[in-house]
C-alpha positions, -999 to 999 in steps of 0.1 A, spaced: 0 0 0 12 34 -8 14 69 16 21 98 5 51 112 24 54 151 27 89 151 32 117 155 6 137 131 34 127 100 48 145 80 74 137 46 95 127 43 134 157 25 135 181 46 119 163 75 142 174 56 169 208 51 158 216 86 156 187 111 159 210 140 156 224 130 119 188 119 108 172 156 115 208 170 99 200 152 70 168 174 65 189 203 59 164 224 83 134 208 65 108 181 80 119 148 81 93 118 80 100 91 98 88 55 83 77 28 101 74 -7 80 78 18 54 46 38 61 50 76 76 45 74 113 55 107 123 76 136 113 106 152 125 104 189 125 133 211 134 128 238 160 135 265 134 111 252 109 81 244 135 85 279 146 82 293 111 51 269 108 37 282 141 40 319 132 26 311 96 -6 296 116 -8 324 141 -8 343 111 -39 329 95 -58 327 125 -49 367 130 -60 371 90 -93 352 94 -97 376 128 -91 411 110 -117 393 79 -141 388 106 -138 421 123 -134 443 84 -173 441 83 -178 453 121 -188 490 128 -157 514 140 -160 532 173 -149 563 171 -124 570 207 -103 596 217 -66 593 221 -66 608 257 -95 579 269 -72 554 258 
């Protein structure tokens, strides 16, 4: 059975095992899956890359917010209530 594997780089449990540190330097920075009985079972994200990917998301969430909010009526304050 096929799985589609959203990773350029692929590594075994076992070779995670072995030597975690060389299988997430392989990545080059990028996501990693690691394969069990050659199936994905999980990937390997550097810390650089799943902070990108949690600023990207925080992004969209703040997007869909302002969307939301574009529609809502302004209230007008002054500067000095603030």
């Amino acid at each position: 059975m096929s799985h589609p594997i959203h990773a350029n780089i692929a590594a075994s449990i076992s070779e995670l095992k072995a030597n975690p540190m060389k299988v997430v330097a392989s990545g080059g920075g990028m996501p990693i899956a690691v394969l069990n009985r050659n199936a994905p079972a999980f990937y390997c994200v550097p810390a650089v890359a799943y902070e990108a990917m949690m600023d990207l998301i925080d992004d969209q969430q703040l997007r869909r917010l302002i969307e939301q909010r574009a529609h809502e009526a302004a209230v007008a304050v002054e500067l000095d209530d603030l």
